[in-house]
MARSEBA-355347 format. One record per residue: x, y, z of N, C-alpha, C, CB in turn; residue in one letter. Coordinates in pm, whole numbers, plus 32768, in hexadecimal, padded with zeros to 4 digits. Glycine has a CB too. Example, Ala and Ser with C-alpha at 12.3 -4.5 7.8 and 13.67 -1.06 7.14 Angstrom:
<pts>
85277DC7830C84CE7E3E830C85287EB6830C846B7E418389A
85057F1F82C485577F9682CA850A8003831385807FC4823CS
</pts>
This chain:
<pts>
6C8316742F836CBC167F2EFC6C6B16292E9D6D5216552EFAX
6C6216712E316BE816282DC66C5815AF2D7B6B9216BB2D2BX
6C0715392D906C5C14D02D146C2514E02CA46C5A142E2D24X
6C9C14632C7C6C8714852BC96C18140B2BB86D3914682B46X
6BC1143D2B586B6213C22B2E6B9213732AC86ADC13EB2AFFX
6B8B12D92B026BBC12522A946B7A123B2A3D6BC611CE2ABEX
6B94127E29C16B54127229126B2911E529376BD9127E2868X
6BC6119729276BCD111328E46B4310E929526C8110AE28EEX
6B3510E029A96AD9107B29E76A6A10E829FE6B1610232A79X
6A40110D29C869C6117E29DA69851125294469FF126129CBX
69FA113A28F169D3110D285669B5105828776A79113227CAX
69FF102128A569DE0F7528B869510F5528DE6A390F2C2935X
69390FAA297A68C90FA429B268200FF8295568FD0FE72A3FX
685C104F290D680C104B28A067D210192837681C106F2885X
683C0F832815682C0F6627D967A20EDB27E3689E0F6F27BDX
67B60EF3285E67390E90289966C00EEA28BC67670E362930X
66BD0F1B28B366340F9828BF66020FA8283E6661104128F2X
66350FA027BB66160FF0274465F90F8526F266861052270CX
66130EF026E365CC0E9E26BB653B0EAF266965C70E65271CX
65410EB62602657A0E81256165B00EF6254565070E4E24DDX
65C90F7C257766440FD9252066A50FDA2550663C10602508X
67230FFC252367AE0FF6254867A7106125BC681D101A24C7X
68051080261F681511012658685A11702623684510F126C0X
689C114425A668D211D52577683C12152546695A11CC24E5X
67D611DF2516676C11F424FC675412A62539671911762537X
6757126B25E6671112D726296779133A266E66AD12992694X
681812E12662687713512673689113A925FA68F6131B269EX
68A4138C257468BC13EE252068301482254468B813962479X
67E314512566677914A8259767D6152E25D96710144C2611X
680514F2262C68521532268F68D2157D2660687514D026EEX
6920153D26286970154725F46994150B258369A315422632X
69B1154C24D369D914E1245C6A1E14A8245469ED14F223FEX
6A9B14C524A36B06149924AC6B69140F24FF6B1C14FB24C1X
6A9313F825576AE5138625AB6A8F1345254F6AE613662664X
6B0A12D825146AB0124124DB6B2211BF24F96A84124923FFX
6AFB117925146B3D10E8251E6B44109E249D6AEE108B2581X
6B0E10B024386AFA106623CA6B46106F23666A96107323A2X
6B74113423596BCB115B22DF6C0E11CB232A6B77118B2247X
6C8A11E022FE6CA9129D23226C9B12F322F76D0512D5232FX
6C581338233D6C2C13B722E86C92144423366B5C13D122FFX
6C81149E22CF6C9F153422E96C5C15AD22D46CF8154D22B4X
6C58162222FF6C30167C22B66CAF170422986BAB16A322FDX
6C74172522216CDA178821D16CAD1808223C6CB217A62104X
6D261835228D6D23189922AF6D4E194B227C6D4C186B22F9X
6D94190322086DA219A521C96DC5198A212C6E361A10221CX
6DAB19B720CA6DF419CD203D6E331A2320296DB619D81FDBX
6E9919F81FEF6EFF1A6720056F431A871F586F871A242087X
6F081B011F4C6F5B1B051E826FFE1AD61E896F681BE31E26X
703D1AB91E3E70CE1AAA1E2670F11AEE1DB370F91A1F1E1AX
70A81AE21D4D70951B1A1CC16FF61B101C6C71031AC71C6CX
70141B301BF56F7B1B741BDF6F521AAB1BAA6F691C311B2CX
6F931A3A1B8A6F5B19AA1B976F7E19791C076F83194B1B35X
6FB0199C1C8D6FCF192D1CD96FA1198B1D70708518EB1CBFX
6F87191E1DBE6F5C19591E606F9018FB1EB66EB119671E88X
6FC718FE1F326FD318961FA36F67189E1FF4704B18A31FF9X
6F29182920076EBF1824205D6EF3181520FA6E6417AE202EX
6EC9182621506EDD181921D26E9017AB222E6EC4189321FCX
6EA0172D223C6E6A16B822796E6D16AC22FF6EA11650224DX
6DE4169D232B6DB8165F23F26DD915FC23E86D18164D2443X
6E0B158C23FA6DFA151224066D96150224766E7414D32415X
6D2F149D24526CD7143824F16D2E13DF25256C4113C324D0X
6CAB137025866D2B12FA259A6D4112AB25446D24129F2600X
6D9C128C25866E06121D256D6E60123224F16DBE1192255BX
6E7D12D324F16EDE1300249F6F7512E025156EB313B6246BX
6FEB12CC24B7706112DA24F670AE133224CF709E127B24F7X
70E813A02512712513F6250271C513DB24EB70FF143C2560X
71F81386248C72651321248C728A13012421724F12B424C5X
726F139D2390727D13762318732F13962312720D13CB22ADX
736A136F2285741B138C227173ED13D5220674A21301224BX
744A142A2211744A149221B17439149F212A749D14BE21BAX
7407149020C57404144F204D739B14132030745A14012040X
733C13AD208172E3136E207E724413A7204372F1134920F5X
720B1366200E717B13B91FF470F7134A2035716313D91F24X
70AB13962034702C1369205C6FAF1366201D7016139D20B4X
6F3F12F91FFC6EC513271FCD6E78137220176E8012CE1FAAX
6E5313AB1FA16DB413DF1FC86D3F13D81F7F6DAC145E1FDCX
6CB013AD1FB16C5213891F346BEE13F61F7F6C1312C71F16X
6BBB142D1F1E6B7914CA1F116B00149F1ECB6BD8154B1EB1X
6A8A14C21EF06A0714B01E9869F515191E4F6989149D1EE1X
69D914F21DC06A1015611D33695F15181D096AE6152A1C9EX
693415591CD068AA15301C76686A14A31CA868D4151D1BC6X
685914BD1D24683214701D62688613B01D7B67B414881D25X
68D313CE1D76691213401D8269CE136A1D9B68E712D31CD2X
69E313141E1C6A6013421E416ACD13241DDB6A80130B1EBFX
6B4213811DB66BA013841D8B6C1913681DBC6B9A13CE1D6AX
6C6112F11DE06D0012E91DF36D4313281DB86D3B12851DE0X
6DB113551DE26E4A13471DB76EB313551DF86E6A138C1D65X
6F3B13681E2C6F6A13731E4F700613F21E336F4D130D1E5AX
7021143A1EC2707014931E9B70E814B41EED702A14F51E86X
711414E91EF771D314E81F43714C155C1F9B72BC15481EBEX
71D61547203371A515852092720615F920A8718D152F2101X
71F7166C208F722916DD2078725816E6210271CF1746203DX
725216F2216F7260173F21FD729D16B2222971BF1789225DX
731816D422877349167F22F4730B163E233B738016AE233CX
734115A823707319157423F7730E15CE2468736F15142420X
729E15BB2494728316242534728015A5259171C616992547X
72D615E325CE72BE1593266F723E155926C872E815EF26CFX
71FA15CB26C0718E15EE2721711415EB268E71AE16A5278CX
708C15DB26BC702D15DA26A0700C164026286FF815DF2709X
6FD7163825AF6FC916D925636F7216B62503705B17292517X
6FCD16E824A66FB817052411700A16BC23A86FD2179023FAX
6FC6169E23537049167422B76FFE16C5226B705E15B2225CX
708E16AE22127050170C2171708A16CF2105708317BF215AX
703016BE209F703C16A520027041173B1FC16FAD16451FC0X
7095170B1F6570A7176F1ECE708217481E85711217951E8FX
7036177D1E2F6FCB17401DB76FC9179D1D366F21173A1DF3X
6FFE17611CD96FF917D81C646F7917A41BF370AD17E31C04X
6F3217E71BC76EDA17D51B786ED517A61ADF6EB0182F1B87X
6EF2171E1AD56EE716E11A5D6E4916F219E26EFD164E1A94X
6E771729198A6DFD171E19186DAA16C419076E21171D18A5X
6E0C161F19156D8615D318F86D65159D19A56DA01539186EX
6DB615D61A146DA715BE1A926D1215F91ACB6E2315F91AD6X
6CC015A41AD26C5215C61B276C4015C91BB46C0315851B0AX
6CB3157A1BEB6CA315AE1C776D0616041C8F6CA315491CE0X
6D7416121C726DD316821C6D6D8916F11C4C6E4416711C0FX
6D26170A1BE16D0117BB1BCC6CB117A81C446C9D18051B29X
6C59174B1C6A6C1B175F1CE36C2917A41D546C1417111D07X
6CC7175E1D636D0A174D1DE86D4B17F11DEA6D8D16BA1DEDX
6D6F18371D606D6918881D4E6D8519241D5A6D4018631D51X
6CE419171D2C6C6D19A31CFD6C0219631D1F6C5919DF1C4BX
6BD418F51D3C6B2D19081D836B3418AC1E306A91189A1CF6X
6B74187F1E4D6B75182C1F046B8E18BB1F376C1917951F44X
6B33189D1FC96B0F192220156B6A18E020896A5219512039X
6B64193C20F46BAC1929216C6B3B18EA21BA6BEE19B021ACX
6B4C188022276ADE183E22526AA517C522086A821898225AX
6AD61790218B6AAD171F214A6AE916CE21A56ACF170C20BAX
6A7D1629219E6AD115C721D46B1C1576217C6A8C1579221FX
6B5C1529217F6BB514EE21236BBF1462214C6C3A1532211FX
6BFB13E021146C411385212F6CC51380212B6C1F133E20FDX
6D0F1358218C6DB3132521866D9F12AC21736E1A13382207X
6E4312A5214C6E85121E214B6EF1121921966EAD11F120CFX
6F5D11E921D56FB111DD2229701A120C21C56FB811582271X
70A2125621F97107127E2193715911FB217B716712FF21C6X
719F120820D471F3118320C8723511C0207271B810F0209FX
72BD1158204E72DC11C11FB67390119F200A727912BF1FA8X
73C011841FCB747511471FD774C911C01FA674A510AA1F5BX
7494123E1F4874D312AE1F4174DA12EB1FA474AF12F01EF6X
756C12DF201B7524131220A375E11371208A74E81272215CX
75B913BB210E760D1412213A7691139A21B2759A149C2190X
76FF136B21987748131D21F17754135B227577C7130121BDX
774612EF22C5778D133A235D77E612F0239A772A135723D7X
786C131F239E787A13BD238678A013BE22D27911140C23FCX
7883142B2297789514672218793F143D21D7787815172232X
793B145E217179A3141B210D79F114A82134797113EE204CX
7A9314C2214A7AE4153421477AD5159520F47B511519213BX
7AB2153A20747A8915841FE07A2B154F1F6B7B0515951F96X
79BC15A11F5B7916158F1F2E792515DB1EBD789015CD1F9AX
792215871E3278D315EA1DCB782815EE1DBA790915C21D39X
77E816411DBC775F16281DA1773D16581D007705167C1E13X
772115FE1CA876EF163A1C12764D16131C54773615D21B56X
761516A11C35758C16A71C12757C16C41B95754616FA1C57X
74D916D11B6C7485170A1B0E73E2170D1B41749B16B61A87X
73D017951B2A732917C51B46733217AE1BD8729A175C1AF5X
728B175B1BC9726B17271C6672C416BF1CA271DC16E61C71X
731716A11C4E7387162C1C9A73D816761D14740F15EE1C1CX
73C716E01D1A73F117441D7873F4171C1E0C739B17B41D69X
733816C31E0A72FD16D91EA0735216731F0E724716AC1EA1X
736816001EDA73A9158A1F2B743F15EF1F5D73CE14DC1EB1X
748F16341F10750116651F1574F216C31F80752E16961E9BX
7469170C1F86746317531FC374411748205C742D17881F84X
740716D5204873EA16B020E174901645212F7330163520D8X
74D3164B20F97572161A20FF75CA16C4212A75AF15C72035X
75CC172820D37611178D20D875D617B2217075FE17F12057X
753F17C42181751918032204751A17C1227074A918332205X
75591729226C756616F722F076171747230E7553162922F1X
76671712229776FD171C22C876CA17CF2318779D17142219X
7689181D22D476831886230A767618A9236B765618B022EDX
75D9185823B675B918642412763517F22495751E184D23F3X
767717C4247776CB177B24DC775A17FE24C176EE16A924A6X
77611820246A7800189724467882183024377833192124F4X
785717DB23EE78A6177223D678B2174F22FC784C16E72448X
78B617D222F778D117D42255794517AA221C78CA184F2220X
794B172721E579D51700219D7A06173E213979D9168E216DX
7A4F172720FA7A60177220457A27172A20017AF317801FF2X
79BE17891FD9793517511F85792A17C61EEA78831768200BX
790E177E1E99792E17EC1E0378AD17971DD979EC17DF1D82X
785E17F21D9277E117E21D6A77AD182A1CE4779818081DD5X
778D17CC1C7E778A18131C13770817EF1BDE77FB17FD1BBDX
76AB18771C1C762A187E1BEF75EA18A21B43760218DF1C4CX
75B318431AE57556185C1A7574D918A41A8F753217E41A3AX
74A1190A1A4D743E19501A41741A198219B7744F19AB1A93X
73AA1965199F737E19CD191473891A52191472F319CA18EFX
73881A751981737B1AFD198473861B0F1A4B72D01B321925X
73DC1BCB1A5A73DC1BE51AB4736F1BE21B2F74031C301A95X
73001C151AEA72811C001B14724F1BA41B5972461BFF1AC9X
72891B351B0C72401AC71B2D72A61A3F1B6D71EE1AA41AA1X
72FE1A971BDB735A1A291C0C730F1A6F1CB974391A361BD6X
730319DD1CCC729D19C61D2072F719DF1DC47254191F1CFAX
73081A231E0F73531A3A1E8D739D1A8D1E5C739819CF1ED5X
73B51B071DF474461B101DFF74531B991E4674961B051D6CX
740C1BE41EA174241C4B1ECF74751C101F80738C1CA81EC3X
74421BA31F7A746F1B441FFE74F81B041FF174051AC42014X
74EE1AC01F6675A11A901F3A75C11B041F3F75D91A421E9CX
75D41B9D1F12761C1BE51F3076461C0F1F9B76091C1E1F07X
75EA1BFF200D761D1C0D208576991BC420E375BC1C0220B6X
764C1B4B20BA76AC1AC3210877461ACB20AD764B19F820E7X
77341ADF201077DD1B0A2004782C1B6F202278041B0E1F9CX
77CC1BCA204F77FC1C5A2088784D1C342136774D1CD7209AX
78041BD1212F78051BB121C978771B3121E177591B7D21FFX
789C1AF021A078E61A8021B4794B1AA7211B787C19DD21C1X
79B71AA6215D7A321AC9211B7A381A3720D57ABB1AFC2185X
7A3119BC20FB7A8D192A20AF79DE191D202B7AB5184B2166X
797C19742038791F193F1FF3791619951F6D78A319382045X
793A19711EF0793419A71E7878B5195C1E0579CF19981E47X
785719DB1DC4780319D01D93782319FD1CEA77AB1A0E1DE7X
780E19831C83780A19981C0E775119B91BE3785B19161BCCX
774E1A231BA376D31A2F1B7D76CC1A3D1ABA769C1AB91BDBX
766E19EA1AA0767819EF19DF75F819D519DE76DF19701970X
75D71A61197775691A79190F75391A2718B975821ACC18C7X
74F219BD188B75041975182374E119A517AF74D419121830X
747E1A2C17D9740A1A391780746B1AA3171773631A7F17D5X
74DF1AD3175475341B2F170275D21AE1170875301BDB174BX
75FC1AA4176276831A81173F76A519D7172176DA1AB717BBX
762E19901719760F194016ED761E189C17617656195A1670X
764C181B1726765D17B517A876EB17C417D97642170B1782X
771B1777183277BC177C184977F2170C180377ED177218E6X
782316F517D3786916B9178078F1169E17DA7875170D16FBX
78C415FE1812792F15CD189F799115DF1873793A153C18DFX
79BC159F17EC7A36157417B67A9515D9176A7A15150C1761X
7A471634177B7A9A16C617017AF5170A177E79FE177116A4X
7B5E1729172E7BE9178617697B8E17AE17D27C3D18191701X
7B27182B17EB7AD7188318567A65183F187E7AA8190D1824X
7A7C17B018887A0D176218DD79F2177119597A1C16EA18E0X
7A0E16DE195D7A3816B01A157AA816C61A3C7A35161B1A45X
7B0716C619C17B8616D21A327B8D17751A387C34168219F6X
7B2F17E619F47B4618611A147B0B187E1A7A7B3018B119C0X
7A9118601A8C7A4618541B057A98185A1B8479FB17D91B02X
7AB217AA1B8E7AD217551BCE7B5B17351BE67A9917061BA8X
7BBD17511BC47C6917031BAA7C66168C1BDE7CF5174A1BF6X
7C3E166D1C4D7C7E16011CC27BF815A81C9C7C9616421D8FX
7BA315C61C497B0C154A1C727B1E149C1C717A8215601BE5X
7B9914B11C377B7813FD1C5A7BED13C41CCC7B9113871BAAX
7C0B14441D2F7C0D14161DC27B8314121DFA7C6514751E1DX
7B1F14461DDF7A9A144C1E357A5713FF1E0F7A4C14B81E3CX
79F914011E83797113A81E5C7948140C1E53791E133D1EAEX
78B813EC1DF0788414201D7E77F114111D7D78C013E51D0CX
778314601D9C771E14241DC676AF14A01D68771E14111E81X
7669144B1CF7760E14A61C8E7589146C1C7D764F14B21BF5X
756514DD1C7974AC14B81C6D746D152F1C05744614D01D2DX
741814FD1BA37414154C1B3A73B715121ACE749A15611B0CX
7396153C1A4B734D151619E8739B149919C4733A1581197BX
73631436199C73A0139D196A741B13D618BF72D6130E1928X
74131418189C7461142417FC74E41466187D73FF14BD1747X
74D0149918CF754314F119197590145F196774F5158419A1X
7543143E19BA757C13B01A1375B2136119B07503134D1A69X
75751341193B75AA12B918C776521304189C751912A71800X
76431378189076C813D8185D772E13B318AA76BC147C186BX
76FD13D3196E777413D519E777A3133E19E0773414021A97X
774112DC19CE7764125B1A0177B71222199276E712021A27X
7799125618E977FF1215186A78A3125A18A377C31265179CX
78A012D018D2790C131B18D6798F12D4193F78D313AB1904X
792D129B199D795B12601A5F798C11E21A2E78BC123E1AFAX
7929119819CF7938110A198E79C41136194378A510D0191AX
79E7117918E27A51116F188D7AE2117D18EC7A3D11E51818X
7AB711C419507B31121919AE7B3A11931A0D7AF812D01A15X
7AF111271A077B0B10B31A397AE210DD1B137BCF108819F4X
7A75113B1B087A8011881BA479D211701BC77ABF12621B9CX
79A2111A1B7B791F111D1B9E790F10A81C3178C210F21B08X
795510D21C7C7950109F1D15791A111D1D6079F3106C1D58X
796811651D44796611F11D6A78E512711D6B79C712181D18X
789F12251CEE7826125B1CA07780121E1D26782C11F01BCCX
7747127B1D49771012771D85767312B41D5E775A12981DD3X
761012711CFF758912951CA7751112BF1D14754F11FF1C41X
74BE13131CE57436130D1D1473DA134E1C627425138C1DC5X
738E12CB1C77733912EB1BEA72C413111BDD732A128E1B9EX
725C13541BB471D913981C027197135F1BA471BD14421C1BX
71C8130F1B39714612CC1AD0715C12451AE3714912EE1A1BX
70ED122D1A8A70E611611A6A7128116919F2702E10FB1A4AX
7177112C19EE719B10F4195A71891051190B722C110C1959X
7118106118F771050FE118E9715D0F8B185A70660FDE18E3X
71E10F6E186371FE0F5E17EC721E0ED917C272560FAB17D4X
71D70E65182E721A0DF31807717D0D99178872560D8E18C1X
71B10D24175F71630CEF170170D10CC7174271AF0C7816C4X
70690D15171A6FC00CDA17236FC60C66171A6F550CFE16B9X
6F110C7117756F080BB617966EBD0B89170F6E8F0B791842X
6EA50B1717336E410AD416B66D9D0B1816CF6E380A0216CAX
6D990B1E172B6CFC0B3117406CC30AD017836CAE0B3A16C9X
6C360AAF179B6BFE0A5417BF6B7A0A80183D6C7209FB17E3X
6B1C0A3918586AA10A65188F6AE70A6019386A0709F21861X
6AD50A98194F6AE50AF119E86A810A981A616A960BB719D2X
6A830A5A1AB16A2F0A3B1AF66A3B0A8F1B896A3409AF1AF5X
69EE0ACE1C0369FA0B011C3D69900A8B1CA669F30B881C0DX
69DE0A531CF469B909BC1D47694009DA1DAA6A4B097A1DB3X
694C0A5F1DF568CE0A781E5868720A881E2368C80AD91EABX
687C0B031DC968300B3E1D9467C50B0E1D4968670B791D65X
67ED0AB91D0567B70A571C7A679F0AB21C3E673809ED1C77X
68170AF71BD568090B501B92689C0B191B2468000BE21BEFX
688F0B4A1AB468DB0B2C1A4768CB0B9119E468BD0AB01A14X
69390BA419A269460BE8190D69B90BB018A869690C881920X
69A80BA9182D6A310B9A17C06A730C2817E76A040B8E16F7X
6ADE0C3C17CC6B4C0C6717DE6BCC0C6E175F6B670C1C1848X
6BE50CDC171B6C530C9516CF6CD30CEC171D6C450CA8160BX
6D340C8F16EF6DB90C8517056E200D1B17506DE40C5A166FX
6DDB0D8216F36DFB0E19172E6DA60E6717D16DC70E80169EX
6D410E1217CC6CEF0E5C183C6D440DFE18B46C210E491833X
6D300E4D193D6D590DEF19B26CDE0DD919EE6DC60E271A1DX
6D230D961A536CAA0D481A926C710D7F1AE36CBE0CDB1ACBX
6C870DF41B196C460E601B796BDF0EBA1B0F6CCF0ECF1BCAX
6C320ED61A9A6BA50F261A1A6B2E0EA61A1E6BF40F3C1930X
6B5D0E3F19FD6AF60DC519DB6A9C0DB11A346B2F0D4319CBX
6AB80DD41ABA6A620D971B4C6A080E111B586ACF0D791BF7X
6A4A0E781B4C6A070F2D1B4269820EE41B0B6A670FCA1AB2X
69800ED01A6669450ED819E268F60E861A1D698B0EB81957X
691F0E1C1A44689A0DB61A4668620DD41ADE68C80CF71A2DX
686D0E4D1B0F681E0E801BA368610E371C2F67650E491B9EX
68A90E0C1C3D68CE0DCD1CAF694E0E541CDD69090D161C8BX
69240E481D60694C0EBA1DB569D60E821DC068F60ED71E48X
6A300EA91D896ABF0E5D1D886AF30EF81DDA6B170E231CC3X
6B6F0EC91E2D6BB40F091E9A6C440F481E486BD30E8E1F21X
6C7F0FDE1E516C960FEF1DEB6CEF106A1E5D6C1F0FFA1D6CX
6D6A10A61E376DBB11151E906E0A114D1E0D6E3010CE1F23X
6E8311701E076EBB11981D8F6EB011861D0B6F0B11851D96X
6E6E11241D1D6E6E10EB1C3E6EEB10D41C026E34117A1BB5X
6F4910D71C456FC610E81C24703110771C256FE911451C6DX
6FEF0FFD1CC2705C0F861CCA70B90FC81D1C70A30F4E1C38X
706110341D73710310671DD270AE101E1E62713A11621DE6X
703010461E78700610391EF96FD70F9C1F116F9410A31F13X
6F9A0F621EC46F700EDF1ECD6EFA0EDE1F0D6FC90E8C1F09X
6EA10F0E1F036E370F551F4C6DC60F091ED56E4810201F57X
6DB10EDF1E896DAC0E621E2D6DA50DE41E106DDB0E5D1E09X
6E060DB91E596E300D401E716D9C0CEE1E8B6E9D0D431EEDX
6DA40C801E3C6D2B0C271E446D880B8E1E456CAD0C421DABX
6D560B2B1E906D6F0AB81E566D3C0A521DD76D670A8A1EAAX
6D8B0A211D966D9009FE1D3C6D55094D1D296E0D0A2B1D24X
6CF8091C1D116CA8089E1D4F6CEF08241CC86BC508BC1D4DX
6CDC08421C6A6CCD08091BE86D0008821B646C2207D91BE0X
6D6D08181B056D7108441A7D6E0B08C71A836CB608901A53X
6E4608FE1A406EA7094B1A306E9209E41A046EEF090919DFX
6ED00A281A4D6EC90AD11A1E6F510ADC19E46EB10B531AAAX
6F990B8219C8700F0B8119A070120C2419D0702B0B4A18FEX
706D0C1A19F670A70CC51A3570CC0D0B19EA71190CD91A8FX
707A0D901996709B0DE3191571240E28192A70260E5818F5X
71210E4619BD71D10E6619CC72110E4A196C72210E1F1A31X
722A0DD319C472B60D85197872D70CDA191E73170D7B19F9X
72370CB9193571FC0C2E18E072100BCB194572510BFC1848X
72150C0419EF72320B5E1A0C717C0B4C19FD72940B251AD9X
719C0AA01A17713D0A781A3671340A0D1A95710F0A6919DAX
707B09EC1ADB707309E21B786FFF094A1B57701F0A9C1BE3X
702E09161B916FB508A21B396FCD082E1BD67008083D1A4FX
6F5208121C056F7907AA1C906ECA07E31CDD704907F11D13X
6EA907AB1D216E4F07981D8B6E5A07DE1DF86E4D07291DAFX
6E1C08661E0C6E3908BC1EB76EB909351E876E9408231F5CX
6E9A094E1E006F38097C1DE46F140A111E096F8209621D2DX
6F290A651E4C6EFA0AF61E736F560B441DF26F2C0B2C1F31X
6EF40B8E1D8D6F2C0BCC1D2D6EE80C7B1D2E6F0F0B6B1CA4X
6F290CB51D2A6F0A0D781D116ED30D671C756FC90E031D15X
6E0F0D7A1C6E6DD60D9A1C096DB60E071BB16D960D7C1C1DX
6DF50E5F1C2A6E2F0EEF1BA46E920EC81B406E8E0F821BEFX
6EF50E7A1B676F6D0E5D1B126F720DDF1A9E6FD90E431B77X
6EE60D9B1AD06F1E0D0C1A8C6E850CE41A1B6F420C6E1B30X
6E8D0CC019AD6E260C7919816E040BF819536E0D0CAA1942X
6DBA0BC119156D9D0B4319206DE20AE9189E6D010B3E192BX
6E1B0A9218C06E4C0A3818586DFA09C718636EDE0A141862X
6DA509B818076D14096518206CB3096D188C6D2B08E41829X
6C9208F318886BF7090F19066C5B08FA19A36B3F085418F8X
6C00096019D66C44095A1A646BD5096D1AB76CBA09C91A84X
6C1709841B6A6B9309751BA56BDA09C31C3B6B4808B71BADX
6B9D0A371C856B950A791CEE6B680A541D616B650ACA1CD8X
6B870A561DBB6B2B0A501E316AFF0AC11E496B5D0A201EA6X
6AB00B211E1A6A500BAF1E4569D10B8F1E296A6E0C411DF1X
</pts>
């Protein structure tokens, strides 16, 4: 009987043979997908959803874990005009048990350059980078008795990879779901939501036009409670354009139920008070730039050429994270600020309140 051959120590013992190159060097040869250094995947299929959005179909290599919660998203950095692109996106398809596939839903933003990418131009067979899945918008186990889901657009995908687990276990609670769309066209799964409500009696689907019947209006006589009657027995779990989420969460806040209120947000909002500014020092490197107050410290390190480490842009993944040696930043979030020796701060999110100093 043929054994199985030991990667891990095939790869160790390689690693003493290949001296001065790494061994993924001469395994990606072999295979792209085995690397020790980063995770990679390749897109095994594109799949249309509508005439802006496609789900891609993901290999994972090693040291992927097949151990995401439902809800969760993952990066991926894609080489677009020659220089890789992050971002990060909800993982459309269920936890699998066994070894496979994941999938992202990706709808094509105007000023999104890796989204039209990801697309209308990524082929099947590209390699890609992962990031490990994270993300606290998760699916509970076991599930709440009773689930409202408010979407809008692509806020769809996290929901969707939640609807197709209860599915795939046949463990559907009473779940009422009240999907936003501009248009019929362009509601992303819905020949599939029609199925699964065809198919599960406790699961009811609100569907609204925006582009003709306009927003929902929580608080009017034929809101939520027409929708919904019972919604503030449920937990409540929405993912959507930020003017839609700011709407659910004033509405949850007034109804005194924002316990209950459960967010996933797909932008940065950077809305707290800019730093002062101040010259940027980057400690390995011996590299520096001025900086004012609006740029962060990941644009600043870009600008002045230092290869700064970089995953969502967003302050979700931390994939960023630099330590902080000397001098104060301030978090555009929400204005805190981080000022101390060794202080590990996310330089997508934060910029400089005077002179400061990196260890990169």
């Amino acid at each position: 009987m043929a054994s199985t051959i030991p990667w891990e120590r095939v790869r160790r013992s390689a690693s003493k043979l290949t001296t001065p190159l790494h061994p993924d060097d001469y395994l990606r040869l072999l295979n792209p997908l085995w690397s020790a250094r980063e995770l990679r995947g390749r897109i095994e299929q594109v799949i249309p959803e509508t005439e802006d959005a496609a789900t891609l179909v993901i290999r994972p290599g090693w040291g992927w874990r097949y151990d995401h919660r439902p809800g969760q998203y993952v990066g991926i950095g894609v080489q677009v005009e020659g220089r890789f692109q992050w971002r990060s996106y909800s993982v459309s398809s269920p936890p699998k048990r066994s070894r496979g596939t994941i999938a992202i839903t990706v709808r094509a933003m105007p000023e999104g350059l890796l989204s039209s990418h990801l697309v209308n131009g990524v082929e099947p067979g590209t390699i890609v980078r992962l990031a490990l899945p994270e993300g606290d918008f998760v699916l509970p186990d076991p599930p709440p008795q009773r689930m409202l889901f408010l979407v809008g657009g692509s806020g769809v995908t996290p929901v969707m990879a939640m609807l197709r687990t209860l599915d795939r276990r046949g463990t559907m609670p009473d779940v009422v779901m009240h999907y936003s769309s501009p248009t019929e066209e362009r509601m992303i799964f819905r020949d599939e939501l029609d199925h699964l409500e065809a198919k599960h009696e406790r699961l009811t689907i609100h569907r609204l036009h925006t582009d003709i019947d306009g927003m929902l209006d929580l608080a009017a006589p034929d809101g939520l409670d027409r929708v919904c009657p019972d919604w503030r027995e449920r937990e409540t779990y929405a993912c959507g354009p930020a003017p839609m989420l700011d709407a659910i969460t004033d509405h949850y806040e007034q109804q005194g139920l924002e316990e209950h209120l459960h967010l996933e947000r797909f932008s940065l909002e950077l809305g707290g008070e800019g730093g002062e500014g101040g010259t940027i020092t980057f400690r390995t490197s011996g590299k520096s730039i001025d900086a004012d107050g609006a740029t962060t410290v990941l644009e600043a390190g870009e600008q002045a050429g230092v290869g700064m480490p970089y995953g969502c842009r967003m302050g979700i993944c931390h994939t960023c994270t630099l330590t902080l040696v000397e001098g104060k930043v301030r978090d555009l979030r929400n204005g805190d600020e981080y000022d101390g020796t060794n202080e590990p701060v996310q330089t997508c999110v934060t910029a400089a309140v005077g002179d400061c100093t990196l260890d990169i």
